[in-house]
Backbone as CSV, one residue per row, in Angstrom:
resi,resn,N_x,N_y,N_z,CA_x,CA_y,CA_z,C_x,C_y,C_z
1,UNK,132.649,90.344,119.635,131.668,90.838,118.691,130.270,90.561,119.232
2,UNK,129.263,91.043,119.024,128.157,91.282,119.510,127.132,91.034,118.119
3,UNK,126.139,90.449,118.150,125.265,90.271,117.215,123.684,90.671,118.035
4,UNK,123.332,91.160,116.588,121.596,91.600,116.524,120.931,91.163,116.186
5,UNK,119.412,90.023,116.717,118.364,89.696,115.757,117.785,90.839,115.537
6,UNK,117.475,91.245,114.156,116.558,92.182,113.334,115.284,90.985,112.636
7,UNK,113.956,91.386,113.375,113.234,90.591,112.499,112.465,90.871,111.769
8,UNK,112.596,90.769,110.593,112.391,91.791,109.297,110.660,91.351,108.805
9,UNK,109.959,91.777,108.528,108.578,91.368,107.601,108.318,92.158,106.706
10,UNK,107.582,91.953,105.761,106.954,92.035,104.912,105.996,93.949,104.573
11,UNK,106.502,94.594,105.690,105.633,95.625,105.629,106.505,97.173,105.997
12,UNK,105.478,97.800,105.554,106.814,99.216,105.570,107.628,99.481,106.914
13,UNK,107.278,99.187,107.875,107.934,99.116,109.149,109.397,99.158,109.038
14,UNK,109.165,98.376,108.288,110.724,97.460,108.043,112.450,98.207,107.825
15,UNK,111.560,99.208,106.842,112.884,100.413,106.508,113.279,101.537,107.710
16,UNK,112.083,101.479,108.640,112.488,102.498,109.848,113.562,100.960,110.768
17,UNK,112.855,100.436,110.725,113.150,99.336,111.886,115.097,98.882,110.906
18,UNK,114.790,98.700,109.850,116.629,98.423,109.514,117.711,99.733,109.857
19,UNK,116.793,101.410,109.713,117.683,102.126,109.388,118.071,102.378,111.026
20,UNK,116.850,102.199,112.174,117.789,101.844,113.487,118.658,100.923,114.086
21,UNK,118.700,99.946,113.331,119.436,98.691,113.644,120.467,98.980,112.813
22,UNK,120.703,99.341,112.021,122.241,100.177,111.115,122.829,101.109,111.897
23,UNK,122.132,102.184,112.597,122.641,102.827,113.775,123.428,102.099,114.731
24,UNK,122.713,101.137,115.062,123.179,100.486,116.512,124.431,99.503,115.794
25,UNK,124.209,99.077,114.975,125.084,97.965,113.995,126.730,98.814,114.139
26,UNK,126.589,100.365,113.554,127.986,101.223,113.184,128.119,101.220,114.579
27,UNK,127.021,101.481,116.016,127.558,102.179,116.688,128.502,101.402,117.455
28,UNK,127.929,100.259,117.907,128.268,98.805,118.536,129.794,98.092,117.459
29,UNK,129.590,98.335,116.521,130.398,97.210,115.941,129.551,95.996,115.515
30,UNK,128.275,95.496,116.036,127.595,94.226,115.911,127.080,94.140,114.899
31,UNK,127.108,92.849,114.104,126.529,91.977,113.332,125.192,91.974,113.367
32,UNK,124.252,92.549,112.359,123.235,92.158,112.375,122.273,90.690,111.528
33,UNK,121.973,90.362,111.919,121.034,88.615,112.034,119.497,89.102,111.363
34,UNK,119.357,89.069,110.008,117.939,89.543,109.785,117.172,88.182,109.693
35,UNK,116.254,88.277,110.758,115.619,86.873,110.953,114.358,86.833,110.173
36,UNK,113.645,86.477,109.398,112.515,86.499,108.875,111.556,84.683,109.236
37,UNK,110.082,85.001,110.197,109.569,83.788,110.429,108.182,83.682,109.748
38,UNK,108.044,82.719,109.417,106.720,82.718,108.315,106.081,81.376,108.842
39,UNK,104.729,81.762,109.233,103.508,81.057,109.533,102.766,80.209,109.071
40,UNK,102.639,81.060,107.606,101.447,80.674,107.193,102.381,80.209,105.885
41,UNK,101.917,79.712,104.271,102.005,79.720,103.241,101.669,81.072,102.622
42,UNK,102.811,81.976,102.345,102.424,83.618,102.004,101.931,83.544,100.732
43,UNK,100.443,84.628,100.761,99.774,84.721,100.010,100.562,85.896,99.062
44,UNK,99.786,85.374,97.786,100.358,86.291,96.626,100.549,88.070,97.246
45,UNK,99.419,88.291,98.011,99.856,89.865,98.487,101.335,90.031,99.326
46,UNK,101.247,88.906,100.252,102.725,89.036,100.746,103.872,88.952,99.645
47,UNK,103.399,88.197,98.944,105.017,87.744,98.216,105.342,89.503,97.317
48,UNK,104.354,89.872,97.130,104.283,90.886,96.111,104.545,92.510,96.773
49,UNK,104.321,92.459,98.444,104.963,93.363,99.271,106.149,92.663,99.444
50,UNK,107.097,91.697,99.259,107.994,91.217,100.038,108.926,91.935,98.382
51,UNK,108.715,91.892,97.136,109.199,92.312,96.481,109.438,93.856,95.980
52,UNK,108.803,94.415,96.691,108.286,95.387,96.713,109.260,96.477,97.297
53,UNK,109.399,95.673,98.655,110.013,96.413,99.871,111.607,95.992,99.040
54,UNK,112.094,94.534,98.879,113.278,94.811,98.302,113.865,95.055,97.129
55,UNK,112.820,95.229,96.186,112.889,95.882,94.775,113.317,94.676,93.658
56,UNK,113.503,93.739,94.418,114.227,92.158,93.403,112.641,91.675,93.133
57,UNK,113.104,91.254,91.891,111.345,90.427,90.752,112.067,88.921,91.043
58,UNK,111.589,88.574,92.691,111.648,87.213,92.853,110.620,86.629,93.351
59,UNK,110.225,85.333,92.902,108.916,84.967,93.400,109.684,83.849,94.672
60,UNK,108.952,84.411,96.170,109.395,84.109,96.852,108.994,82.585,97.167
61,UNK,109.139,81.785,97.578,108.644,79.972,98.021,108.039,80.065,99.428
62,UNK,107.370,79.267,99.327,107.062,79.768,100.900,107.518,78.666,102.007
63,UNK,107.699,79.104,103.199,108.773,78.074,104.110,110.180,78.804,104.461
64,UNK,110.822,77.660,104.789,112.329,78.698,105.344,113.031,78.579,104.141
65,UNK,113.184,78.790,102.826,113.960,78.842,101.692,113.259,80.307,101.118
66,UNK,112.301,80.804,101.344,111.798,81.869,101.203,111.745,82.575,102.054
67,UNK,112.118,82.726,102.931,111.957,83.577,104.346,113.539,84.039,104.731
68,UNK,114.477,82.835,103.817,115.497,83.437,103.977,116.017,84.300,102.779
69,UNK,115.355,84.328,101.762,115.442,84.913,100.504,115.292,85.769,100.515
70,UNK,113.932,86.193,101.218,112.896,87.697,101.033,114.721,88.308,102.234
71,UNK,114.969,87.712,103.493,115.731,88.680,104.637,117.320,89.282,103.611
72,UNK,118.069,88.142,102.837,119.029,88.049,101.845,118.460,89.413,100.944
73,UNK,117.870,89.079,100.155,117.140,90.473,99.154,117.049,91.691,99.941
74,UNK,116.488,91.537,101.231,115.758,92.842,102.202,117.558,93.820,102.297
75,UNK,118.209,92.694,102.798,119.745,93.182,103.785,120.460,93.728,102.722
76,UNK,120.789,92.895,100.913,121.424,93.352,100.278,121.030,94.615,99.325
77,UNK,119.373,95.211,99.457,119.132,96.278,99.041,118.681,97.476,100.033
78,UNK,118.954,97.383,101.169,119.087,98.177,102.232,119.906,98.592,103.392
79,UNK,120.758,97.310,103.342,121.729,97.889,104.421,122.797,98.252,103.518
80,UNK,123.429,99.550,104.521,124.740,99.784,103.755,126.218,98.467,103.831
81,UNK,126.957,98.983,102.869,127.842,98.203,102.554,128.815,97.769,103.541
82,UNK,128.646,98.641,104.769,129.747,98.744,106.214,129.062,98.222,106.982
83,UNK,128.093,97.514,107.069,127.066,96.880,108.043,127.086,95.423,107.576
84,UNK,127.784,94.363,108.274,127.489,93.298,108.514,126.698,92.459,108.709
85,UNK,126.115,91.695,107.627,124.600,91.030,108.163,124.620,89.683,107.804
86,UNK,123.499,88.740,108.128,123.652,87.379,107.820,122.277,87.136,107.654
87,UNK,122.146,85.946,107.838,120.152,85.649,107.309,119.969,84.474,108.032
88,UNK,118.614,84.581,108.690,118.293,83.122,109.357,116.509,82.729,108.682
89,UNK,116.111,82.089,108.376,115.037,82.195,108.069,114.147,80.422,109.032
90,UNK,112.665,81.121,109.296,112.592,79.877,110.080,110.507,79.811,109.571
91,UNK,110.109,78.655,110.115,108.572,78.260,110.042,108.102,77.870,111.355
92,UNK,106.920,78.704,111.926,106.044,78.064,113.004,105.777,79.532,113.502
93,UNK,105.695,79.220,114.863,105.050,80.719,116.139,106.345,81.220,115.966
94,UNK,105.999,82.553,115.748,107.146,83.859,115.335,107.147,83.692,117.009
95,UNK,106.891,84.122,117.943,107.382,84.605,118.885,108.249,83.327,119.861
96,UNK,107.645,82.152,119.787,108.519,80.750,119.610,110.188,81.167,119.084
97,UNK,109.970,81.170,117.908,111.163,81.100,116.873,112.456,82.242,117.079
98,UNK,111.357,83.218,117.598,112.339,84.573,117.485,112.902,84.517,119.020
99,UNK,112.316,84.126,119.993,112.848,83.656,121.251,114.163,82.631,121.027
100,UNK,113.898,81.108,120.481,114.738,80.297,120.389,115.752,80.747,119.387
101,UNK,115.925,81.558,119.000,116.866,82.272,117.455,117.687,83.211,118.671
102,UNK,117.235,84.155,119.005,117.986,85.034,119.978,118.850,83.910,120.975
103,UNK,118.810,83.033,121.254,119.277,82.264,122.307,120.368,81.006,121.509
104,UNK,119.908,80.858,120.434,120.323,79.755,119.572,121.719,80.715,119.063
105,UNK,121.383,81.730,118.312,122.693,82.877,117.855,123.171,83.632,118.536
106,UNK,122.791,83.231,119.702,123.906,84.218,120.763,124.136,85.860,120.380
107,UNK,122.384,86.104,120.352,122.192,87.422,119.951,122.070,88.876,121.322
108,UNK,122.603,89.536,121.677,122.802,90.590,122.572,121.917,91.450,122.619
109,UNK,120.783,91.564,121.512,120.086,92.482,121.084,118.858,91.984,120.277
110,UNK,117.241,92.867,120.495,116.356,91.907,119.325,115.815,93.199,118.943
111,UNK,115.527,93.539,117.633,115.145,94.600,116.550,113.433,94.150,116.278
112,UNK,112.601,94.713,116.988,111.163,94.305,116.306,110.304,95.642,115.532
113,UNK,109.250,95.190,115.050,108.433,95.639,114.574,107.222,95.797,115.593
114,UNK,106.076,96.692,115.886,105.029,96.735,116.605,103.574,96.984,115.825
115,UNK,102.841,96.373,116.271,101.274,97.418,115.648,100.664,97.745,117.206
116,UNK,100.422,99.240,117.323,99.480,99.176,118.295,98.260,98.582,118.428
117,UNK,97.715,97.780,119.401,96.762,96.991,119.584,95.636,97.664,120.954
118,UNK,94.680,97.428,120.926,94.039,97.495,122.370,93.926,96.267,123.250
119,UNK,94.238,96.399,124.397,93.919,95.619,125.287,93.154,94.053,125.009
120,UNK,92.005,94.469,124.267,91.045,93.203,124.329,92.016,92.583,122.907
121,UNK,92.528,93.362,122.212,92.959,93.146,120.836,94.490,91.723,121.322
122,UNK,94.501,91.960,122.073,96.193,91.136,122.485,95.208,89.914,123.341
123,UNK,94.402,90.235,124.301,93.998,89.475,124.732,93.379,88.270,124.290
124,UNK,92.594,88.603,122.913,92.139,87.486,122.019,92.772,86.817,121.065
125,UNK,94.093,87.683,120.449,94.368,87.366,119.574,95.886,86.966,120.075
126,UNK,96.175,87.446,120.731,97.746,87.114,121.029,98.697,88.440,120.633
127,UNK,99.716,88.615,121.278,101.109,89.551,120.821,102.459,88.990,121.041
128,UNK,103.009,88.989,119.504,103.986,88.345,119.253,104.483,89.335,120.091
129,UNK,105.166,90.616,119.935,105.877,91.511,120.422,106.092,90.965,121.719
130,UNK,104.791,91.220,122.638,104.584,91.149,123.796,105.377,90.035,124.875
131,UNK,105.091,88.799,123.968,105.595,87.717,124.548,107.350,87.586,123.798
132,UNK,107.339,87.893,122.625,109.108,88.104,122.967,109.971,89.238,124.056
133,UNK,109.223,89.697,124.287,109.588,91.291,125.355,109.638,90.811,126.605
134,UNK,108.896,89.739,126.910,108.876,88.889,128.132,109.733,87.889,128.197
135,UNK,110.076,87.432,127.222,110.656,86.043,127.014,112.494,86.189,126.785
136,UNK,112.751,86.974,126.567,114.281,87.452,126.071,114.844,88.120,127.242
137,UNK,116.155,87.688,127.917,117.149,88.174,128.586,118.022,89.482,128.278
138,UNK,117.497,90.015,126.958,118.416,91.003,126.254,117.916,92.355,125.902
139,UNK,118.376,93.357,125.546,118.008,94.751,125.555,116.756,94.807,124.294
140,UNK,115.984,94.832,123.955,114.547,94.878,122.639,114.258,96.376,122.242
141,UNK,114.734,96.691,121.248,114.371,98.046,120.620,112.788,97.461,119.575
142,UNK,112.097,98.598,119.752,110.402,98.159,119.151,110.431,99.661,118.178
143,UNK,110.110,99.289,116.855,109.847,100.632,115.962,108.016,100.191,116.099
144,UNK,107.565,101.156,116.250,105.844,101.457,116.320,105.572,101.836,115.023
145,UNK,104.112,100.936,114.547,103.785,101.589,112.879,102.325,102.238,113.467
């Protein structure tokens, strides 16, 4: 069996980025892993897109008891019923976490999200994407918002 990190956030991305990882999920046979990593203490706007996107009136906590809540809520009101999924939820540098998660779950595959950026834009600020794309031994499908 073969497993997928899918790492799910908070923003519309999210429903293109699950409904290709459901593709690959039927096509493969593999397990998908919806990883959700949280940084910061999510502000009321996040919590209120995080409910949003999965339609459940839960007030999310913030930390890994909420990060695995919002991915749990995300998987059980969007993936179909023939798609296999599980939940990991974690706190610190997403691109840290989502590196050591792919390697930790013996994942074959990593499901991201993108924002296009410019050049100086990555350079100052950093790209999660970027540096998991570098950092992972495994095939990385990227949905672009």
């Amino acid at each position: 069996m073969t497993r997928a990190l899918v790492v799910v956030e908070p923003e519309q991305q999210v429903l293109e980025l699950l409904d290709v990882a459901t593709d690959f999920a039927r096509g493969s046979g593999s397990e998908l892993l919806l990883f959700h990593v949280t940084d910061t203490f999510d502000s009321g706007a996040v919590r209120d897109k995080m409910r949003e996107l999965t339609g459940v009136d839960h007030n999310y906590r913030a930390g890994i008891e909420g990060a695995e809540s919002f991915a749990t809520d995300l998987g059980e009101a969007l993936l179909p019923e023939d798609v296999r999924f599980s939940v990991e939820g974690a706190f610190g540098d997403s691109a840290d976490r989502i590196v050591a998660a792919t390697e930790e779950f013996d994942c074959d595959h990593v499901f991201l999200t993108g924002r296009q950026r410019t050049p100086t834009g990555k350079a100052v600020f950093g790209d999660t994407t970027q540096d998991v794309i570098l950092s992972v031994d495994v095939p990385v499908t990227l949905v672009m918002g």
